[in-house]
N, C-alpha and C positions, 0 to 999 in steps of 0.2 A: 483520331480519337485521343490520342496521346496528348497533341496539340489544346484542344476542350479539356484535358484534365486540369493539363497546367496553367490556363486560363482559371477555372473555378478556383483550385490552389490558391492560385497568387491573389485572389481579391480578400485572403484572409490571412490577418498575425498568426505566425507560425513558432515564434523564438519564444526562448525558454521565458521571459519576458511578460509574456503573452498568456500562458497558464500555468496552471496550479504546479507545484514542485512534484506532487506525485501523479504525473500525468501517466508515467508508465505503469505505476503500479493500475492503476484504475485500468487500464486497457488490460491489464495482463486476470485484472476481476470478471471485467466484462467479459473476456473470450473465455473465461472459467465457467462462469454463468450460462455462454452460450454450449458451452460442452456438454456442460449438465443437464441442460434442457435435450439437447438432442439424443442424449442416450436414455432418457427420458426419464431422469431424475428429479430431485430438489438441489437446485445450485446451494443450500443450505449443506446438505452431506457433503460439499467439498469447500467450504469457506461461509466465514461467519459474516454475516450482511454488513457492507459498511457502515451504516448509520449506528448497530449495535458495539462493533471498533471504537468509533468515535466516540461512544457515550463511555465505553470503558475507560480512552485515555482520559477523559474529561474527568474521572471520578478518579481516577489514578493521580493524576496531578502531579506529574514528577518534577523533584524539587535535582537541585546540584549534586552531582556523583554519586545518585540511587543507582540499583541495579534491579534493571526488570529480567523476570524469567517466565518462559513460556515450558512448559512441560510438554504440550504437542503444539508444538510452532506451524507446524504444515509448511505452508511457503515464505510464513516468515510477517506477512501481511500487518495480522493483530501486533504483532510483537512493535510494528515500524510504529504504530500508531501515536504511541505515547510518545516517544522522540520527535515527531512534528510537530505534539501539541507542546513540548518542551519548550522547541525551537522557534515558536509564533510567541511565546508569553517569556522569554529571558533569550531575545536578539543580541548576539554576539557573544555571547557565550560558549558558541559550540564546544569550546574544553572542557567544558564542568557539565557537557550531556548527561544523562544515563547510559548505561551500561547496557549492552543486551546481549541479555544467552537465553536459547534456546534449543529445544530433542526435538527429533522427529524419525520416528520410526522407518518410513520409507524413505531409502539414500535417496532417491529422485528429487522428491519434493525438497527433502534437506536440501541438496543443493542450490535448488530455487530461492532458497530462504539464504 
């Protein structure tokens, strides 16, 4: 079995190369989601939908040494957002990012974030 896994594996790009820079975050949404669903919640009550992220960095548009803040950060997610769309519209810059601070009431999640 082991053998068939590493067969399927290897007929696909696997390096960082290969996909998106926040691959981990996306996995780490997805097994959130799937949490949420099994305790039979709304994956909504524990993170804000990605596409809704995205439209906020978008509208946020951070320019050179802003600082963004998150008052309930959770895991940190939303907050990352803006710093990608930073970092896809002013490449090579990474010195003159934004800034990010964020609170989170549960140490847990803080620490995730």
């Amino acid at each position: 079995m082991l053998k068939d896994l590493i067969e399927v594996i290897s007929r696909h790009r696997l390096g960082l190369k290969n996909t998106n820079a926040d691959v981990l975050g996306e996995a780490y949404e997805y097994l959130l989601r799937k949490f949420a669903e099994g305790q039979g919640q709304s994956a909504g009550e524990f993170l804000t939908p990605s596409e809704v992220g995205w439209l906020i960095a978008e509208i946020i548009d951070p320019e050179p040494y802003t600082k963004i803040y998150d008052p309930t950060c959770g895991s940190g997610r939303l907050l990352t957002k803006p710093r990608l769309v930073f970092n896809r519209k002013h490449p090579g810059e990474e010195s003159k990012a934004p800034r990010l601070f964020g609170q989170e009431l549960n140490p847990t999640t803080f620490a995730l974030a």
